[in-house]
C-alpha positions in Angstrom: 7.6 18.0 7.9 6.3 14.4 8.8 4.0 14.0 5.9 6.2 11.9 3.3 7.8 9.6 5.6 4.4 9.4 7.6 3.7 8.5 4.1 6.0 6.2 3.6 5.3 4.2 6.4 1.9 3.8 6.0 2.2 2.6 2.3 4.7 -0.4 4.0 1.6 -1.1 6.0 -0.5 -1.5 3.8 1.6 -3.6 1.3 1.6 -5.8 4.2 -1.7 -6.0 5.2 -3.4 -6.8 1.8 -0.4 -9.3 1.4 -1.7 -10.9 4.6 -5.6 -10.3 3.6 -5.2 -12.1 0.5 -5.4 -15.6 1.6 -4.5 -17.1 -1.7 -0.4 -16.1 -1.5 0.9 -19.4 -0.5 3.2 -20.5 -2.5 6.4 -19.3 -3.6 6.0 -16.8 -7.1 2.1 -16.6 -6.8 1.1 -13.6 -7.5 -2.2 -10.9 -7.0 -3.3 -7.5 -8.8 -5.4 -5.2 -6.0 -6.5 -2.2 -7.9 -7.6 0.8 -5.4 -8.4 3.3 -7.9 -9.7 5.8 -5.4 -8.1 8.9 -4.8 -6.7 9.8 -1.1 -6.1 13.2 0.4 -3.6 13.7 2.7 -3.6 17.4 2.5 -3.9 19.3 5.5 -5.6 22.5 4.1 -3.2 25.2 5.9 0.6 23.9 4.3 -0.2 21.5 2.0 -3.3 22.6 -0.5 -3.5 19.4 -2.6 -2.1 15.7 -1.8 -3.5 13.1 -3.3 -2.1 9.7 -4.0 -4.0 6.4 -5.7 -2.1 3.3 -5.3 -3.1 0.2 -6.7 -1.1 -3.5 -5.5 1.1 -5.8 -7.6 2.0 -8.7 -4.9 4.1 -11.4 -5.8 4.7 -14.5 -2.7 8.8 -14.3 -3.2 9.2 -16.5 0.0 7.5 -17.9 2.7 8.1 -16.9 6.6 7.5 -20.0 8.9 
């Protein structure tokens, strides 16, 4: 019952986390391409069979926190 907002959340994260790894967003509209390409499962064999998800990153700097 937790899987898609478990989901969810985690996707946030990790928006935020290469946003913050890429140390080249610094000014206001620049912007970043992080392909993934890598499958990932999330299935836990016993409700869900198959769950997979590949997500790759378009980042764009819309402001800057201070």
């Amino acid at each position: 019952m937790l899987i898609g907002p478990i989901a969810d959340l985690l996707t946030f994260y990790s928006d935020l986390w290469l946003a913050v790894k890429q140390g080249t967003l610094v000014h206001v509209g620049d912007h970043r391409y992080v392909t993934h390409g890598i499958p990932n499962s999330w299935a836990d064999g016993a409700r869900t069979l198959i769950g997979q998800d590949s997500i790759d990153f378009d980042l764009t700097l819309g402001s800057r926190l201070r």
